[in-house]
C-alpha positions as a printed Julia matrix, in Angstrom:
352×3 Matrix{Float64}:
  13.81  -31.57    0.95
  11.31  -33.58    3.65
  13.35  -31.24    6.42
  12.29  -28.49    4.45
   8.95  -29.54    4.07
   8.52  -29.86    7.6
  10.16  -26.77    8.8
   7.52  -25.0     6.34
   4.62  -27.01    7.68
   5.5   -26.29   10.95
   5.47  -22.51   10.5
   2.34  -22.75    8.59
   0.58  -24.25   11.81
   2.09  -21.63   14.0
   1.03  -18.73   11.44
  -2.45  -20.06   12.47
  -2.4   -20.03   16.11
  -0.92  -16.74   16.52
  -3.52  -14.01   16.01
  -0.54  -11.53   15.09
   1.01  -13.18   12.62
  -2.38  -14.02   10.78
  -3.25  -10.33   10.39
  -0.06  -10.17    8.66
  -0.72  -12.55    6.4
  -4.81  -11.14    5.44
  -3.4    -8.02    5.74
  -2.71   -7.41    1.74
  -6.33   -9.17    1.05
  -7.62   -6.48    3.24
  -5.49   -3.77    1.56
  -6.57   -4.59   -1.69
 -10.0    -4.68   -1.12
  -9.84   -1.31    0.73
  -8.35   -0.02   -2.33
 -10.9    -1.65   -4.56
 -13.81    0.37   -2.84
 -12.45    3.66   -2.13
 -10.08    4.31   -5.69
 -13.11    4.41   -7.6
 -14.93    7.34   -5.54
 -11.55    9.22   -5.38
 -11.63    8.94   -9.01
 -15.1    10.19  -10.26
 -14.82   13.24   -8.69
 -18.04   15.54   -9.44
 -18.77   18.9    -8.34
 -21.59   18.42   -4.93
 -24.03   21.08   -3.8
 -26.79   21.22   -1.66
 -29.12   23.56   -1.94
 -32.28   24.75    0.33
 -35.38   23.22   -1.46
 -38.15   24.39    0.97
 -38.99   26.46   -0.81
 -40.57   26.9    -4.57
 -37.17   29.3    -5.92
 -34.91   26.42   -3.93
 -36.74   23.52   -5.8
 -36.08   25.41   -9.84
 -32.23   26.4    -8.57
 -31.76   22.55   -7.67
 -32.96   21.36  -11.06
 -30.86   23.79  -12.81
 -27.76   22.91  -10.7
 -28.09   19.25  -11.69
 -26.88   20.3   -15.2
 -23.18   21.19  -13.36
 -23.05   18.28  -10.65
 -24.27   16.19   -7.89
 -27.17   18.65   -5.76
 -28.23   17.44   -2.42
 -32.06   18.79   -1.66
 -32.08   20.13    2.02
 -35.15   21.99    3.81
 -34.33   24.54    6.49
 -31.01   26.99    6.55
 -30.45   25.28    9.94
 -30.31   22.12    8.14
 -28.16   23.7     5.26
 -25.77   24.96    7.7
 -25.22   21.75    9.63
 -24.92   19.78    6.01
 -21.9    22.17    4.63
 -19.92   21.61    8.23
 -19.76   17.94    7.79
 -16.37   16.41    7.05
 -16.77   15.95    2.89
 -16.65   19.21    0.85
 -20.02   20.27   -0.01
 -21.23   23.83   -0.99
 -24.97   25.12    0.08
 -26.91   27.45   -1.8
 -29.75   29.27    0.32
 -32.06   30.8    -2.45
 -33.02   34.58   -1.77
 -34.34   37.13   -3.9
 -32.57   39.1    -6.18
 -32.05   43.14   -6.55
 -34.58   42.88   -9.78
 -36.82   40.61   -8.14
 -35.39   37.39   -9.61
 -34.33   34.4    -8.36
 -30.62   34.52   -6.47
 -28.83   32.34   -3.76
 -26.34   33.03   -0.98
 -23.27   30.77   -1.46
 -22.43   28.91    2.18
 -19.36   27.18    2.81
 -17.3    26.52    5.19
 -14.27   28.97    5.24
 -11.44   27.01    5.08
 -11.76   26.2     1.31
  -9.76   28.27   -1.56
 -10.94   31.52   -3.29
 -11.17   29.22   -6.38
 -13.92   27.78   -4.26
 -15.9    30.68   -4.01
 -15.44   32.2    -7.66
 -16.86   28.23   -9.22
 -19.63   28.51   -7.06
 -20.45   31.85   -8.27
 -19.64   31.13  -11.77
 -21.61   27.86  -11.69
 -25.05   29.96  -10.02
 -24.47   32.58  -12.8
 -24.42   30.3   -15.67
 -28.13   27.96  -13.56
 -29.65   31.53  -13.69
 -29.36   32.19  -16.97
 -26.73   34.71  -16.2
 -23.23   34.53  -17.96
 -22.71   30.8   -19.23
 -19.78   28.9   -16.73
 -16.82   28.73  -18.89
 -15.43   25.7   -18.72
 -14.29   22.78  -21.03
 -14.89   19.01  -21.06
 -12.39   16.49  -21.95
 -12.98   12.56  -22.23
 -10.34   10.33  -23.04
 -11.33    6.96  -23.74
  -7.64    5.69  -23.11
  -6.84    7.73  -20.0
  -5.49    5.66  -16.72
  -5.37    6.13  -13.31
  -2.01    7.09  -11.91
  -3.17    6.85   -8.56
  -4.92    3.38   -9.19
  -1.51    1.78  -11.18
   1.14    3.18   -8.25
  -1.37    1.62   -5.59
  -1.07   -1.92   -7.63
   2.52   -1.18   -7.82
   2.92   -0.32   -3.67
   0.73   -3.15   -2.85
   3.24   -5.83   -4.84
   5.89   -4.66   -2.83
   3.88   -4.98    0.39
   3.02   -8.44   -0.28
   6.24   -9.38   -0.78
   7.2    -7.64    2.51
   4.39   -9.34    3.83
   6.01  -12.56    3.34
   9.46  -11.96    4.6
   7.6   -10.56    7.92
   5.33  -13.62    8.25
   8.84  -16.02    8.16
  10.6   -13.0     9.63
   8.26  -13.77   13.06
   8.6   -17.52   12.93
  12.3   -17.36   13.01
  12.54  -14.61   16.02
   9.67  -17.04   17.92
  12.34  -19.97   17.42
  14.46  -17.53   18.94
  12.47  -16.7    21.76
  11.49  -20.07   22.65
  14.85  -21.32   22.56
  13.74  -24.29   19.62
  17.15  -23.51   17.79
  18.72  -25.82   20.23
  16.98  -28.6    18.99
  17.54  -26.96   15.4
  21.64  -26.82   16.43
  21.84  -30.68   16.87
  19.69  -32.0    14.5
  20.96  -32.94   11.08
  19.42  -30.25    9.37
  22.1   -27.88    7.63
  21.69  -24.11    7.0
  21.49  -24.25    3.71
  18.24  -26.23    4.73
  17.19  -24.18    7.03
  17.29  -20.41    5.6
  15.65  -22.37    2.07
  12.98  -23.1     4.07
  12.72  -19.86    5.38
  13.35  -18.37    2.22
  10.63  -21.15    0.43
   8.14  -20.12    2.97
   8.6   -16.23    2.76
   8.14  -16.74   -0.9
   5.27  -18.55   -0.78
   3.18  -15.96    1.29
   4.28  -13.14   -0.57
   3.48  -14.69   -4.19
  -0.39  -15.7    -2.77
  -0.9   -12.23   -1.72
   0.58  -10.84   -4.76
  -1.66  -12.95   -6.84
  -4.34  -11.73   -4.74
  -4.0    -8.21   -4.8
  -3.72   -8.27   -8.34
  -6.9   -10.14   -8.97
  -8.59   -8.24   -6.49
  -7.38   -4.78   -7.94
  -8.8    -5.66  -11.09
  -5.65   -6.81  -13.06
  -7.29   -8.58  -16.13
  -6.25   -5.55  -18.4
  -2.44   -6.43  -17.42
   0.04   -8.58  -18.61
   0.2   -11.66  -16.47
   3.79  -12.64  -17.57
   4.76   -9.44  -16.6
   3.73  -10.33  -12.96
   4.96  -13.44  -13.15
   8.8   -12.48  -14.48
   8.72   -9.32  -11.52
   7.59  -11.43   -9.22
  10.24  -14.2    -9.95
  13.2   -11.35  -10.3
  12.15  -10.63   -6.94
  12.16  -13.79   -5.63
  14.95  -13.24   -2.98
  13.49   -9.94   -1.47
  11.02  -11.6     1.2
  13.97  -13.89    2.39
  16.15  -10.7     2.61
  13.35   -8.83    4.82
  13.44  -12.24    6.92
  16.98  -11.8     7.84
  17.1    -9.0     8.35
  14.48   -8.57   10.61
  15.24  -11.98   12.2
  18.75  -11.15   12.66
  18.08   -7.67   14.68
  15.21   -8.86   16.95
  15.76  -10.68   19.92
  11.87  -11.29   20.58
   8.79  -10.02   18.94
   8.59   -6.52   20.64
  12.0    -6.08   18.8
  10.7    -7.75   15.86
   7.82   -5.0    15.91
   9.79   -2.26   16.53
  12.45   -3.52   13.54
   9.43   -3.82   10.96
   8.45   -0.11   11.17
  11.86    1.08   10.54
  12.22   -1.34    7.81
   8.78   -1.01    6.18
   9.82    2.68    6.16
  12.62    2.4     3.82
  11.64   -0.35    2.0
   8.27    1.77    0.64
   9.5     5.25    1.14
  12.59    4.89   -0.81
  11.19    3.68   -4.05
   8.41    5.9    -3.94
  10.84    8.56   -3.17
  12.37    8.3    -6.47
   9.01    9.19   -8.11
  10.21   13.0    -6.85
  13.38   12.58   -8.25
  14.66   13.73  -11.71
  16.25   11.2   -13.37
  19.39   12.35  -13.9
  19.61   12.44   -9.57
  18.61    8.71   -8.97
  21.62    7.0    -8.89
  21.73    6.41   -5.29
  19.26    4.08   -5.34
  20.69    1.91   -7.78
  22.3    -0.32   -5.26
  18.85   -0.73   -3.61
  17.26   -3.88   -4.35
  13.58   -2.57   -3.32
  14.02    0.25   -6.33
  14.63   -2.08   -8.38
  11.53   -4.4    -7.6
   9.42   -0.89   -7.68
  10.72   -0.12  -11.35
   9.79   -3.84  -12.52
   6.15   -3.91  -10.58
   5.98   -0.39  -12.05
   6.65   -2.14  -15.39
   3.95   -4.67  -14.54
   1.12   -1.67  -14.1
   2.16    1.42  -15.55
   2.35    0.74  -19.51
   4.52    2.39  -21.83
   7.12    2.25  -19.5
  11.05    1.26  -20.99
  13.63   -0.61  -19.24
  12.02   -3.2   -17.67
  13.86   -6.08  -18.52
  16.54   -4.06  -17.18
  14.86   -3.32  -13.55
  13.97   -7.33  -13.98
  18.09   -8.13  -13.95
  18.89   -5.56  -11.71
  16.61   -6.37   -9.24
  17.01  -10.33   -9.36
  20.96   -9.3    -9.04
  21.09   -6.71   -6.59
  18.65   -9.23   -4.12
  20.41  -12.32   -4.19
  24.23   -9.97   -3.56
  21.58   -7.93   -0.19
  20.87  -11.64    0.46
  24.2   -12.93    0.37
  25.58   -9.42    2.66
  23.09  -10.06    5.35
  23.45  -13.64    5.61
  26.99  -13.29    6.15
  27.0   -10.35    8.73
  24.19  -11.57   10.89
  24.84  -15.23    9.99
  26.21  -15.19   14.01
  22.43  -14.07   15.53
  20.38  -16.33   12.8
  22.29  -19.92   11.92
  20.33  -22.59   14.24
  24.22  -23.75   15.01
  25.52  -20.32   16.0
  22.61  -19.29   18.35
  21.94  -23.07   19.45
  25.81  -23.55   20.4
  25.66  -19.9    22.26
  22.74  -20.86   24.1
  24.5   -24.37   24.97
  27.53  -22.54   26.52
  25.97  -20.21   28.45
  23.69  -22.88   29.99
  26.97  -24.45   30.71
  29.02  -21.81   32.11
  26.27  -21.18   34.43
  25.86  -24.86   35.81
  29.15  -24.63   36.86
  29.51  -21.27   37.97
């Protein structure tokens, strides 16, 4: 247990000299709070005009529009014009006089929107000037969630989690580089040792960030032994993203170049299933990450069934995706294998 210790301390002290590698690990913090700024404005979306208030006719349409949405006062059509061609979707109203010597407004937008576009504004402008009233109807539900804010908790679990298994991922393929499994090959300290720490360490970066996220997202509405049971049925997926990436990559370029493929499938795939009717998703049974996505989706998205199912599962199908990579990459990750290799290549070349 002290070798184990001191294999984790050691990467901990490397995780803070290496400027990569600490990104990685403030990279879910900086996720989450991201997500914590922009979900709510994506939410409480609101109809947003602006309208030409220089003059009098301008000024009465603008107070009448506020009954429909947000209204932006702007003074000149120049000034209109240039507002409505900025990036976020804004209609302009230039007031004008009517046919019958009332108050109207030209529409302005941008051209690239809908015809649904055009036919609210018009609808909304008929109903401010006491023309036809805009049908519409308004719904609130008191007990309505975000889909788009629980799936975001649930993708940002599994990134922490991935998170960890890179961070450990990167120490191992920087042994690697720098040739310390030599010293690991001859030392006392046995592979079972060795990957546990790994494994310990991978854990233990993933858990703080999923802690994190979830605090940070706003989580005291959920269940917190629900994240504590998917987070401990998940237990072996960080050390199965270490060796996997830390059995492909030779150096850190590799190790790069490995993550995107595997970050790839280890969100897509899950998420994938979201587009899938149930009936169709048995091929992903086998995959450990669906598995973890159904219990963090148990976690966040209530009402769900089967989730001490997707707990078993995924607990199940990680340590056997564990067990499979250990076994066929065990030759480019055990501190013996790569240390002896390294040995008796030094040695064929003395004597060559």
């Amino acid at each position: 247990m002290k070798r184990m210790a001191a294999i984790i301390k050691f990467d901990l002290s490397n995780a803070f000299r290496d400027s990569m590698v600490l990104y990685i690990l403030a990279a879910p913090l900086i996720l989450a709070l991201g997500l914590s700024l922009l979900l709510p404005a994506i939410e409480n979306a609101e109809i947003r005009m602006a309208v030409d208030a220089s003059e009098p006719a301008g000024v009465l349409l603008a107070e009448r529009l506020e009954r429909y949405g947000s209204v932006e006062r702007i003074y000149g059509s120049a000034a209109l014009k240039n507002r409505v061609l900025r990036p976020d979707n804004v209609a302009g109203l230039a007031p004008e006089a009517s046919a019958d010597g009332g108050i109207g407004a030209r529409i302005v937008l941008q051209g690239n929107e809908g015809a649904e576009a055009a036919g609210l504004m018009q609808a909304l402008l008929a109903s401010a000037l006491d023309g036809p009233e805009a049908a519409y109807t308004r719904i609130v539900r008191e007990d309505a969630r975000s889909m788009l804010r629980d799936y975001s908790r649930v993708s940002l679990a599994m990134l922490s989690l991935l998170i960890g298994g890179i961070a450990a991922a990167f120490a191992l393929v920087e042994e690697k580089e720098s040739k310390l499994t030599r010293a690991f090959a001859v030392s006392p300290l046995s592979a079972l040792e060795y990957f546990g720490a790994r494994g310990l360490w991978a854990a233990l970066v993933g858990f703080i960030g999923l802690v994190a996220g979830h605090v940070i997202m706003g989580g005291a509405d959920l269940s917190w032994w629900r994240l504590a049971a998917a987070g401990a049925s998940s237990v072996f997926m960080p050390l199965c993203i270490c060796l996997l990436i830390g059995g492909i990559a030779s150096n850190q370029i590799q190790a790069v170049a490995s993550l995107k493929l595997v970050m790839f499938a280890y969100l897509a795939l899950p998420i994938g299933s979201l587009f899938v009717p149930e009936r169709w998703t048995f091929p992903f049974w086998p995959l450990p990450n669906y598995w973890m996505f159904k219990a963090f989706e148990g976690v966040y998205v209530p009402g769900l069934p089967g989730f001490g199912r997707a707990l078993a599962l995924n607990f199940i199908t990680g340590a056997l995706f564990t067990l499979a990579l250990y076994l066929f990459l065990r030759g480019r990750l055990s501190p013996r294998h790569t240390g002896l290799k390294a040995s008796s290549a030094g040695n064929e070349a003395a004597q060559s």
